[in-house]
C-alpha positions in Angstrom: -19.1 -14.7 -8.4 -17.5 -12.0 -10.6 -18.9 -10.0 -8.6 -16.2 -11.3 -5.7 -13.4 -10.9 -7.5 -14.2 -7.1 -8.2 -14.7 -6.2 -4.8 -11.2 -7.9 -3.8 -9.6 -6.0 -6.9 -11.3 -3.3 -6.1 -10.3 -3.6 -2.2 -6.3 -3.7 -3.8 -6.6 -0.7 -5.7 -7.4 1.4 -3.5 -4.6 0.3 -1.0 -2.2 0.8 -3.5 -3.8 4.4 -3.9 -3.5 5.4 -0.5 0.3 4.2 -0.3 0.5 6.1 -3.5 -1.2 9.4 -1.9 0.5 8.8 1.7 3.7 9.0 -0.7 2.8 12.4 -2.1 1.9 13.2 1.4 5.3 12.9 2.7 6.8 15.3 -0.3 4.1 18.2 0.5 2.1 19.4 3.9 -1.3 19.4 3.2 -3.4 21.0 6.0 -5.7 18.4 6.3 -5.2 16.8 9.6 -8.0 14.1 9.6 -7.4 13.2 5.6 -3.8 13.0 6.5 -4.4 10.9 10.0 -6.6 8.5 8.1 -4.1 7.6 5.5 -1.0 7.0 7.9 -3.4 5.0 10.2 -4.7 3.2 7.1 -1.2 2.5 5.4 1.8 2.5 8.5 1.0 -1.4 9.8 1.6 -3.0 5.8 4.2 -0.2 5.6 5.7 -1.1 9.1 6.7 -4.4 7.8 8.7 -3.4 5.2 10.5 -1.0 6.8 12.0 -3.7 9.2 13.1 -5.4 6.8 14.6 -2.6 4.6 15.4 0.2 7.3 16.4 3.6 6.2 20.3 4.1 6.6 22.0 7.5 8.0 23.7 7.4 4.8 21.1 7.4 2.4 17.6 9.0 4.1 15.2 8.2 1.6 12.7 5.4 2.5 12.4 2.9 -0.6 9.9 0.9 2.2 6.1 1.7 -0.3 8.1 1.3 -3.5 8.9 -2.2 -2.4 5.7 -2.4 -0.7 3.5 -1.7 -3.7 5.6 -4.0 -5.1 4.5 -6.8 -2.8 1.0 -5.6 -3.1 0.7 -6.2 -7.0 2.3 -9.4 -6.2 -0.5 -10.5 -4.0 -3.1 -9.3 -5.8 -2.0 -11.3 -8.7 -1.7 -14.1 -6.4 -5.3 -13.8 -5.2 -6.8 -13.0 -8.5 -5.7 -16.4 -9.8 -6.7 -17.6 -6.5 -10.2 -16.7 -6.9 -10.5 -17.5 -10.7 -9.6 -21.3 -9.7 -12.3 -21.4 -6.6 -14.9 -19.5 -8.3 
């Protein structure tokens, strides 16, 4: 059963890596369209919902929408980790 909750940890990192690299991504062109693609297909729906609720003003155009999203994300996987340790 350990076993479980590694894979689900596991499964969290490495969301929270792509946001991270999708991130640097948006500081620096990188030539490497399918790379590239893969991340924003993998990361824009989680990142989607965020930016509704914390849109990007005229005023101000950095996007704070991962920060608070990775912010979420640690959240949740705390959430589930304790989750898991109670049903397994």
């Amino acid at each position: 059963m350990a076993t479980v909750i590694r894979i689900v940890m596991v499964a969290f990192q490495v969301y929270s890596w792509l946001i991270i690299v999708r991130i640097l991504l948006s500081w620096v062109h990188i030539p490497l369209y399918q790379i590239t693609t893969f991340i924003y297909d993998m990361t824009e729906p989680y990142l989607k919902i965020f930016r509704k609720i914390l849109p990007v003003s005229p005023n101000m155009p950095l996007d704070f929408s991962p920060v608070i999203a990775l912010l979420v994300l640690q959240l949740l996987q705390n959430v589930v980790y304790r989750l898991l340790i109670q049903l397994l």
